[in-house]
N, C-alpha and C positions, 0 to 999 in steps of 0.2 A: 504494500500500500504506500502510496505514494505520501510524503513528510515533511516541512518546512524544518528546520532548524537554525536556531536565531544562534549565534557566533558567543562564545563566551569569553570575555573579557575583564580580567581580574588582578589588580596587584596581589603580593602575597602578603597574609595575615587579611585580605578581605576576601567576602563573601562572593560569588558566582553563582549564576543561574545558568541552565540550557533548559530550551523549551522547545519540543515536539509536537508538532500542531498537524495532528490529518484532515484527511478530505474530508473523510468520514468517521463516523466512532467505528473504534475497533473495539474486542473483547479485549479486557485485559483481566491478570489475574498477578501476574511479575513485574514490575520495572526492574531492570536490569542495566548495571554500569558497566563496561568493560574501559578500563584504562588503556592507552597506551604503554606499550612497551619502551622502558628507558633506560637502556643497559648500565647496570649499574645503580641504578638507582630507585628508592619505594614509589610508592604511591603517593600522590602529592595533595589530596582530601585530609583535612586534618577535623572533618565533621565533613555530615552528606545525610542531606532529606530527600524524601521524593515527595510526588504528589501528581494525581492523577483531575483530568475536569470533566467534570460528570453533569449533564442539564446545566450547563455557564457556571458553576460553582465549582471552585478547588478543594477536594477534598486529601488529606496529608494521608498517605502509604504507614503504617507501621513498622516498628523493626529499625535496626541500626547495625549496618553492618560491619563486619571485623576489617579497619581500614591500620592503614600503615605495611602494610605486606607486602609483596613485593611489586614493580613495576608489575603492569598488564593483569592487576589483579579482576577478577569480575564480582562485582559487590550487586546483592539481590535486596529488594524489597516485595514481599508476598503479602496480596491485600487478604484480608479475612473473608470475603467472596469479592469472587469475578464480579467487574463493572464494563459498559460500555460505555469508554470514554473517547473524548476530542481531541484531547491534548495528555502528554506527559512534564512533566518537568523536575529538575533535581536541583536541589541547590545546594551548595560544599563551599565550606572554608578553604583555602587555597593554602596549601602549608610549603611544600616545596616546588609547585611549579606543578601544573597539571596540564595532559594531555587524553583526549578520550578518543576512544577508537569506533566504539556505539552507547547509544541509550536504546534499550529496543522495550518497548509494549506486548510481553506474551500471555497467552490465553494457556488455559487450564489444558492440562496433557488428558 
């Protein structure tokens, strides 16, 4: 499905946002962060929310995942049920310098 995604732009020790906006509502039941790979070095979230919009309203993901690991870590947030939402977005503290490779919207296996 096709996705806009707005560019994230953050000094370090401030907050970032990326937002995922589809055509259409998708299912979702996962947000999913994958980092970039940075040889050599962690993961660069030094705190990370999600948040999915469901009927125009932002509703906040559950769950805080195990950050500081290694570069190209994949950090999940699992809703309590599946929503058909519009948009995703995650927002993270920027601790050493971030790079993300996807945010993806997955539905229930």
């Amino acid at each position: 499905m096709p996705a806009d995604l707005a560019t994230m732009r953050a000094r370090l020790d401030q907050d970032a946002t990326v937002t995922v906006i589809y055509a259409e509502p998708v299912a979702v039941a996962v947000v999913r962060v994958v980092e970039c790979v940075k040889e050599g070095r962690a993961g660069g979230f030094t705190s990370l929310s999600a948040e999915v919009e469901v009927g125009g309203a932002w509703r906040a993901v559950p769950g805080t995942p195990s950050l500081g690991g290694p570069s190209g870590s994949v950090l999940e947030f699992a809703l309590d049920e599946p929503v058909q939402a519009s948009a995703v977005r995650v927002t993270g503290r920027v601790g050493s310098g971030v790079s993300l490779a996807e945010i993806d919207a997955l539905a229930a296996e």
